[in-house]
C-alpha positions in Angstrom: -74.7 -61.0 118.1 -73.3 -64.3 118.5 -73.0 -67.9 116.8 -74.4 -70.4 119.1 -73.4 -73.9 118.9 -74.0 -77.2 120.6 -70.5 -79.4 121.3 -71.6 -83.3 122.2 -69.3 -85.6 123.7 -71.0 -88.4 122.5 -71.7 -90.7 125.3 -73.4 -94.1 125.4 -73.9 -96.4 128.2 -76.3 -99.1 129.0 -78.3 -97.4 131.3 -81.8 -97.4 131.9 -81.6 -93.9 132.2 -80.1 -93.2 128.8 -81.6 -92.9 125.3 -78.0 -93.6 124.0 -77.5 -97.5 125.1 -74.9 -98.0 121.6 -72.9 -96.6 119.6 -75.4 -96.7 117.0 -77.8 -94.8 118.9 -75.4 -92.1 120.0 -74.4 -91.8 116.0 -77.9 -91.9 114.4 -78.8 -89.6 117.2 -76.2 -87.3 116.3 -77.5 -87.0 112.8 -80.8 -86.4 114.3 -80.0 -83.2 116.8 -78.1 -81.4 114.2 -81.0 -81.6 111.9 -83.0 -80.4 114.5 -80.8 -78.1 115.7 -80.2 -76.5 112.8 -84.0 -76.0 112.0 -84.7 -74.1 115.2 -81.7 -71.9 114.1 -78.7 -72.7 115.8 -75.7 -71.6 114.1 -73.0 -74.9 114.7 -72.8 -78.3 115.9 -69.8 -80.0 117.2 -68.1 -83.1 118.2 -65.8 -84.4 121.4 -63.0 -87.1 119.7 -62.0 -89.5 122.4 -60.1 -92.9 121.9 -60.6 -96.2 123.8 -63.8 -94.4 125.6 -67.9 -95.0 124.4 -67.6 -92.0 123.3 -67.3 -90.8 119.9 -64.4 -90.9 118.2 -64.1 -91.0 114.1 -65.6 -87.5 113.5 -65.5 -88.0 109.6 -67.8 -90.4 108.7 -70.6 -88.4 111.3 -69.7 -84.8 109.8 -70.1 -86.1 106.6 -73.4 -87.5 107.4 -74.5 -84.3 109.1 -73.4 -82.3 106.0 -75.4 -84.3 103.5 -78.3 -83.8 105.7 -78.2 -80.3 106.9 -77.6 -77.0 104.3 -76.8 -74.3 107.0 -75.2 -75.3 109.9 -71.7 -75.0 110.8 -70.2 -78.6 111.4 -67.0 -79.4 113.5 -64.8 -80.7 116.3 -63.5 -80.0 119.7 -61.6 -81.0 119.3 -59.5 -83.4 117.5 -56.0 -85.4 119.3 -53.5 -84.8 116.5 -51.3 -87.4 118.4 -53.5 -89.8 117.2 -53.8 -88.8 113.6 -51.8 -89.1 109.9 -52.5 -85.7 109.0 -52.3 -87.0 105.4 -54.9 -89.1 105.8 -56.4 -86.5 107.2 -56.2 -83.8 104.8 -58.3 -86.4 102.7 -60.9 -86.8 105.2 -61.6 -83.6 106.0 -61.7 -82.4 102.5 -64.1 -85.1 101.6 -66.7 -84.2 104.6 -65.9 -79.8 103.9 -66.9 -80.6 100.6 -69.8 -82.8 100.8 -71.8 -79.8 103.3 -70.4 -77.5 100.7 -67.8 -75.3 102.9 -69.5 -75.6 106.3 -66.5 -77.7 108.3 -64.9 -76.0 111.4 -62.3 -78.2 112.5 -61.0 -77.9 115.9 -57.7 -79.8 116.6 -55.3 -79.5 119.4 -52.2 -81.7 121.0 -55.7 -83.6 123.3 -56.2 -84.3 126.5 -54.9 -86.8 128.8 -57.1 -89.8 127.2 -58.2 -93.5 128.9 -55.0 -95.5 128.2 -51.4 -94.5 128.8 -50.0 -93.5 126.0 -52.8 -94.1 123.7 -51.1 -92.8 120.3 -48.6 -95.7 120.5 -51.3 -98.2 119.7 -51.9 -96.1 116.8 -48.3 -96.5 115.6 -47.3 -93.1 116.5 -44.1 -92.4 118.2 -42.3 -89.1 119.6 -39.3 -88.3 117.2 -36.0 -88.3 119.7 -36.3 -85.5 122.3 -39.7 -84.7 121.5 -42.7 -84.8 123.8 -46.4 -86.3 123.1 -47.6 -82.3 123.2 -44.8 -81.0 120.3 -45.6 -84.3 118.6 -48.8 -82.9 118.0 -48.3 -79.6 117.5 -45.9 -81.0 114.9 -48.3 -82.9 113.0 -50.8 -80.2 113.0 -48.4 -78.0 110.9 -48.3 -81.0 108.7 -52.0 -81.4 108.4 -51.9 -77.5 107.6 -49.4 -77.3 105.4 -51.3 -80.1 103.3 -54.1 -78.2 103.3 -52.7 -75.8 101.3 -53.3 -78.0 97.9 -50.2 -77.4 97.0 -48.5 -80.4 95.0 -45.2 -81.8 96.6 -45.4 -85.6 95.7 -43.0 -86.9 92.7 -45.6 -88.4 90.2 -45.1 -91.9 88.8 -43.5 -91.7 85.2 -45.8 -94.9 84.6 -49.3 -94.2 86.5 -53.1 -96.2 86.3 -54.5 -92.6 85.1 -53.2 -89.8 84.0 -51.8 -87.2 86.3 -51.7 -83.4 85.8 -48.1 -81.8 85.8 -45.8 -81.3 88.1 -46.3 -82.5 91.7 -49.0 -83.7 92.8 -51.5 -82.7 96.1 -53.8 -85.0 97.9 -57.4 -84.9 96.5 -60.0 -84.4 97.3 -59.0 -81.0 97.7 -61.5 -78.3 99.3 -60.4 -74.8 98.7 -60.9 -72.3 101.8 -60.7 -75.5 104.8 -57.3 -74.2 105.3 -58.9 -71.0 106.9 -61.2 -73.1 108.9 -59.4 -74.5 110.9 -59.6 -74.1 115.1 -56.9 -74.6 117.9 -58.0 -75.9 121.2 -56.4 -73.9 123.5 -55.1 -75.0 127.5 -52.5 -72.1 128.1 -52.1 -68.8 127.3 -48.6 -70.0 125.4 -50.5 -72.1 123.1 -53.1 -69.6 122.7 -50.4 -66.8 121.3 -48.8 -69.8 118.9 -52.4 -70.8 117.4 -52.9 -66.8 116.7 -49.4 -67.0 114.7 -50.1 -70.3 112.8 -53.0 -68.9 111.7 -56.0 -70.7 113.4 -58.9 -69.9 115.4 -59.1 -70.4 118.5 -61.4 -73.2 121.3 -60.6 -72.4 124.4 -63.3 -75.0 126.5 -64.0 -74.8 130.4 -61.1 -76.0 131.3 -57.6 -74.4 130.8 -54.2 -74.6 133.3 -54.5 -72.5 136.2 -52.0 -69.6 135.7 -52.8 -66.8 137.5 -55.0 -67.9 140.4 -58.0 -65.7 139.1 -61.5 -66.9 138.4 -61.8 -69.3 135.5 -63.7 -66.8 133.2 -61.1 -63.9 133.6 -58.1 -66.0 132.8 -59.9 -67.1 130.0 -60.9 -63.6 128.8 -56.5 -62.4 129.2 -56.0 -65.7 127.5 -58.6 -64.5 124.4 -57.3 -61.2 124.5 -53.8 -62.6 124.1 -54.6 -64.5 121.4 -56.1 -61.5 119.7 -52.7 -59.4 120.3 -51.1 -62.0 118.6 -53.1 -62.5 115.3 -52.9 -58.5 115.0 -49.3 -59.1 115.4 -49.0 -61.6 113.0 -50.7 -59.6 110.0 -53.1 -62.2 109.1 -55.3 -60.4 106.4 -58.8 -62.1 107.8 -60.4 -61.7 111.1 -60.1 -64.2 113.5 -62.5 -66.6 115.4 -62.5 -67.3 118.9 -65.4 -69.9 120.7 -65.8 -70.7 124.4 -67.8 -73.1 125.4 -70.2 -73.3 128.4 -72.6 -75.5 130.2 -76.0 -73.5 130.6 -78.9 -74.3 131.2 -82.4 -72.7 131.1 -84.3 -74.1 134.1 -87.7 -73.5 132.2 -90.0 -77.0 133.3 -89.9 -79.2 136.2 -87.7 -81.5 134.5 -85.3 -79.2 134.2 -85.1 -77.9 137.8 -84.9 -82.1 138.6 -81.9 -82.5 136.6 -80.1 -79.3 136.8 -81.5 -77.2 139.9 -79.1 -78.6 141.6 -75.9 -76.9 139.6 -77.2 -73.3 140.8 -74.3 -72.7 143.4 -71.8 -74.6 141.4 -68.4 -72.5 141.4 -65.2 -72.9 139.3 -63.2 -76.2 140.3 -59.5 -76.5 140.9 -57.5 -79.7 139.9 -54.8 -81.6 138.2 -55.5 -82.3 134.9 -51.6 -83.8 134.6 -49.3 -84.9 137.0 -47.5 -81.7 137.1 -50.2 -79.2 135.4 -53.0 -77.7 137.5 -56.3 -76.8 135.8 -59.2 -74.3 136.9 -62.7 -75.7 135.8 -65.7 -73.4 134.6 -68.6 -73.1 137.1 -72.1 -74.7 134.9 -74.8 -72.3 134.7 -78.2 -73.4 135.9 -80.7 -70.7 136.8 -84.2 -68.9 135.7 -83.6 -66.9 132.9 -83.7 -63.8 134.1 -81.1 -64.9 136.4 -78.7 -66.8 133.7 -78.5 -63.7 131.5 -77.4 -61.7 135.1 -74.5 -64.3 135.8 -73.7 -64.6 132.3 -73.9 -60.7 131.2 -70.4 -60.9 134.0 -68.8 -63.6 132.2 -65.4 -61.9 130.9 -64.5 -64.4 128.5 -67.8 -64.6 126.5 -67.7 -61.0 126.0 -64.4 -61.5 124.1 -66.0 -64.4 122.1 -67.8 -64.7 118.8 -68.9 -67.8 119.4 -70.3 -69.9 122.2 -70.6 -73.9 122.1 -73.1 -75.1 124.3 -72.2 -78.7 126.1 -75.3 -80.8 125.9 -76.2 -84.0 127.9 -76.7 -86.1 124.9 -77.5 -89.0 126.8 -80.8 -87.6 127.6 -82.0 -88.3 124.3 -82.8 -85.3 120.5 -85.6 -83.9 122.1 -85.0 -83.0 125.5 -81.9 -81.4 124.2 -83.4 -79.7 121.3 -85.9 -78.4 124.0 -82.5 -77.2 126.4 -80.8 -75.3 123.6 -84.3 -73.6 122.5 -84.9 -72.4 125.8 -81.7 -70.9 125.7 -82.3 -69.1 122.3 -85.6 -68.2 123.1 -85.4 -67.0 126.9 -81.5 -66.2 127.1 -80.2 -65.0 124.2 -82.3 -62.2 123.2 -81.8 -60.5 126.6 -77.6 -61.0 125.8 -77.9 -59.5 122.8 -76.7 -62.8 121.3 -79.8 -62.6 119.1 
């Protein structure tokens, strides 16, 4: 058994080919596939958070949406750029959405990817500390952000305050007990990997990660999961960990389906360079029959090692059409997996 999810990037475009021409449509619509999605029993839906791109990119005001309006589903990111964020400010945001859908935020955070601008946390006001890189700036901050979550008080209270404060030091409300255990590390390296396992996070690992072995994108994955879960054994953590991978797959089930994705049936693992100096292996998609997909996916290493799988949806083609590719996949794939 396995939690299936959907993850969105949250594209818009004025195309006459998409149903998301605005920002407003790729929101509402949002709203609208994880209602749907969560009716025909899908376990998660999550959200891409890209900067200075028509893409989405303030994940709190949409999960908070999506949790007043859903009462099942997992909700959550993958993943959030913590060089972009005040992870006090923060705290407070994601406490507010975890406890509006009552506990169901799974927030995935990492150091991000290399965004549309140079340097795009400076126009957030963000600056390395002396010596420090962009990457530890944001591992730094995300040991602030989970420190905070904590709820443990460490501001000095105002002798004279508008209301009365409780005593001792004081937290940042609203506070949402649990969240702290929630929270999900997107993984590029193996390195990063081990250090999420020790800080206590689950783990995203996406299809894309720095080529370090040469091997085929789903194995490295795999000794990258099964790193990770070395680690959290190592580090004593009383509670089991999480680990997600996600995937592009898709069920070629009605003529529409062979016109948009047939073509993706010999697509292999791509090599490039995600960074100047850092070379990535890209996951193969999965476009097949179904008797074929669950074949080529039963030999996927790295979803094997997984609990959970986040599908990547073309939310550009509009709520139905992808309500109609993620039921084909837990109708006609899943059950022959034994993700079902």
């Amino acid at each position: 058994m396995k939690k299936i999810g959907f993850l969105s990037f949250g594209h818009w475009a004025n195309h006459p080919a998409y149903k998301t021409r605005t920002a407003s449509d790729t929101l509402l619509q949002s709203i609208d596939l994880a209602v749907a999605a969560e009716q025909i029993g899908l376990d998660g839906a999550y959200f891409r958070v890209h900067h200075f791109a028509a893409q989405l990119a303030s994940p709190f005001p949409l999960l908070s949406a999506i949790g007043a309006k859903t009462s099942k589903i997992e909700i959550g990111t993958g993943v959030i750029d913590m060089r972009y964020e005040n992870p006090l400010y923060m705290v407070e945001d994601a406490g507010a959405a975890d406890l509006i859908s009552e506990g169901r935020l799974q927030l995935g955070i990492s150091r991000g990817s290399p965004e549309q601008v140079i340097d795009g946390w400076r126009y957030f006001g963000y600056e390395p500390a002396e010596g420090e890189t962009d990457a530890e700036m944001g591992r730094r901050k995300a040991l602030e952000f989970l420190d905070k979550l904590k709820g443990v008080g460490f501001a000095q209270p105002n002798p004279y305050p508008m209301f009365p404060n409780p005593p001792g030091l004081l937290r940042l409300e609203p506070y949402s007990e649990g969240l702290r255990e929630r929270i999900w590390w997107g993984a590029a390296s193996n390195a990063t990997a081990v250090w999420a396992a020790e800080k206590g996070m689950h783990l995203q690992s996406s299809t894309l990660k720095y080529d370090e072995s040469g091997k085929p994108f789903h194995v490295q994955q795999a000794e990258q999961i099964r790193l990770y879960k070395e680690a959290w054994k190592k580090a004593g953590h009383k509670r089991e960990p999480r680990i997600s991978v996600s995937r592009s797959i898709f069920a070629l089930i009605t003529e529409q389906d062979r016109l948009y994705f047939g073509q993706q049936t010999s697509r292999v693992d791509q090599i490039g360079m995600i960074e100047q100096d850092k070379r990535a292996i890209f996951g193969r998609s999965y476009a097949a029959e179904p008797d074929q997909l669950i074949k080529e996916l039963s030999e996927d290493e790295a979803i094997q090692e997984a609990d959970t799988v986040l599908l990547t949806i073309p939310n550009t083609l509009g709520v139905d059409y992808n309500v109609h590719l993620l039921s084909s996949i837990l109708t006609h794939v899943a059950p022959g997996l034994g993700w079902r």
